[in-house]
C-alpha positions in Angstrom: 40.1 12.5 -35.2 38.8 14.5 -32.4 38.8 13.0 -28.5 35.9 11.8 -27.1 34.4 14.0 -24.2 34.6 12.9 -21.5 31.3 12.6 -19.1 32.0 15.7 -16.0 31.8 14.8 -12.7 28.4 16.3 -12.2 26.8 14.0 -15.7 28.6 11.1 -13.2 26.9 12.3 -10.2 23.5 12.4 -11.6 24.0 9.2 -13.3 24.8 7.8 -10.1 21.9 9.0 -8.3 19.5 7.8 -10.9 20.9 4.2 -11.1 20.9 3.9 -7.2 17.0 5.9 -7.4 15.9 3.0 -9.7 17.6 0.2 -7.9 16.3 1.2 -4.3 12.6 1.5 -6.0 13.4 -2.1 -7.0 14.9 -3.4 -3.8 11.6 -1.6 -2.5 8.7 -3.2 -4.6 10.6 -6.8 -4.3 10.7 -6.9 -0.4 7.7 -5.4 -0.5 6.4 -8.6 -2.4 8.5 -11.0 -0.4 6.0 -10.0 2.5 3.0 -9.7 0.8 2.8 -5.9 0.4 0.9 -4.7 -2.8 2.2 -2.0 -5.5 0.4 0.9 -4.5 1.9 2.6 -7.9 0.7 -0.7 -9.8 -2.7 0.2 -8.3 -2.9 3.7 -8.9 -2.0 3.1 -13.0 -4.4 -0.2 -12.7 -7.5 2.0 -11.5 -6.8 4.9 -13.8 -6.4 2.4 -17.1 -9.8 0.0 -15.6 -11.9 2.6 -13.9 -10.9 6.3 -15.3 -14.5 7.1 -13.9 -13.5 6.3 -9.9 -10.7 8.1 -7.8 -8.6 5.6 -6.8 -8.1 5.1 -2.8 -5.2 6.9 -1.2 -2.0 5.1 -0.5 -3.7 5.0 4.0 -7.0 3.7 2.4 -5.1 1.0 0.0 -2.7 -0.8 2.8 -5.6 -0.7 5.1 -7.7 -2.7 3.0 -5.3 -4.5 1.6 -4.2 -5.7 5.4 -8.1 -6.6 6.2 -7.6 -8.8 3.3 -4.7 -10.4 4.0 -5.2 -11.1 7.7 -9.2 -11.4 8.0 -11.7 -8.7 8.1 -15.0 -7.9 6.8 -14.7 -9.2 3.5 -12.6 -10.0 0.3 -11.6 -7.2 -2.4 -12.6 -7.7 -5.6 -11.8 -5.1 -8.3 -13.0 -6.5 -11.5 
């Protein structure tokens, strides 16, 4: 029976990065909900699947609008 490898300290390190990577874009999109702040990602992948034919807005464009919605402006957003 041979030994198992053993993972090096560079598969560790990289393992490491990613895990705290994916938990930081977590801790991100949650406080970012807590105060009301949209997915700009969730967006981007929303327009592209429900209107391939439009560019979606940049990430300025989106918080902007996104802000006139949530504390008063011209109007309400409506995508579909």
């Amino acid at each position: 029976m041979s030994p198992v490898p053993s993972p090096s300290n560079e598969d560790l390190l990289c393992l490491c990065r990613d895990t705290a990577l994916r938990w930081g874009r977590g801790v991100k999109r949650t406080a970012g909900a807590m105060i009301g702040q949209p997915d700009y990602d969730a967006y981007v992948r929303h327009a592209a699947t429900t209107h391939p034919d439009q560019p979606p807005l940049d990430k300025v464009a989106f918080f902007r609008l996104h802000e006139q919605r949530r504390f008063g402006g011209s109007g309400a957003f409506k995508c579909c």
